[in-house]
N, C-alpha and C positions, 0 to 999 in steps of 0.2 A: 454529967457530961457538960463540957463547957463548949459556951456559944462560940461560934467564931467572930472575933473584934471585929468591928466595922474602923476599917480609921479611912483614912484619906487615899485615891490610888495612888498610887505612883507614878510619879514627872512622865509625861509623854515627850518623848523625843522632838515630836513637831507641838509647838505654842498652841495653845486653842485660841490665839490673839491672832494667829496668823490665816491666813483663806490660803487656803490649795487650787490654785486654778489648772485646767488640763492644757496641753499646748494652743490649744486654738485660741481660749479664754485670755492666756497669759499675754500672746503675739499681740491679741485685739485691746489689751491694757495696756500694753508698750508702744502702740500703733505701726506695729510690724507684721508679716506675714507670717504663718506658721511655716513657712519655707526656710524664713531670715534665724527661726530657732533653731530647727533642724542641722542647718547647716553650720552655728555656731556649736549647736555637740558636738559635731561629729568631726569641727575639725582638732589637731594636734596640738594650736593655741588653746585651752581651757580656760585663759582669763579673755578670751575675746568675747563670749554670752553669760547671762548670767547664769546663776547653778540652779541644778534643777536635782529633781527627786526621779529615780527609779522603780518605777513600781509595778512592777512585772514586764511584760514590754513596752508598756506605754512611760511617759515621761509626764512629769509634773513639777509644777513649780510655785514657790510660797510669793505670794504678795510681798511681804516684807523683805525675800530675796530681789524681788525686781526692783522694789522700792531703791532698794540699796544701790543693785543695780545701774538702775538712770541716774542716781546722783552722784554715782562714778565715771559716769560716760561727761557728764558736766565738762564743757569749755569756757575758757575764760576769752577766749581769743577768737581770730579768727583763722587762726593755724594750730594746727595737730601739733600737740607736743610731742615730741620725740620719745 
């Protein structure tokens, strides 16, 4: 009878480089309220908050999403671009 290989697992969809934080965690990294998340899911713009995870009913979201996140909200100015 042969062993079963040990090799490597297989690629996880979420980085083990990256931290999952839960909504509450993620608002208090962005210095937002869990309310200002909330309401960016839910509304019909989806590039208006950053992306998050679903995971069962709760919502979650990767550090390196938020990361990316804030550096897209970045102004140069001091007016909104268009």
């Amino acid at each position: 009878m042969l062993e079963p290989s040990l090799s490597a697992p297989t690629a996880d969809p979420v980085s083990t480089d990256s931290c999952v934080l839960s909504e509450a965690q993620a608002a208090a990294y962005i210095g937002m309220s869990p309310a200002f998340l909330r309401r960016r899911r839910l509304t019909k713009n989806t590039r208006s908050g950053p992306p998050f995870l679903k995971l069962g009913t709760k919502a979650a979201y990767l550090r390196d999403d938020l990361d990316a996140w804030l550096r897209s909200q970045r102004c140069t100015t001091g007016r909104e671009e268009a």
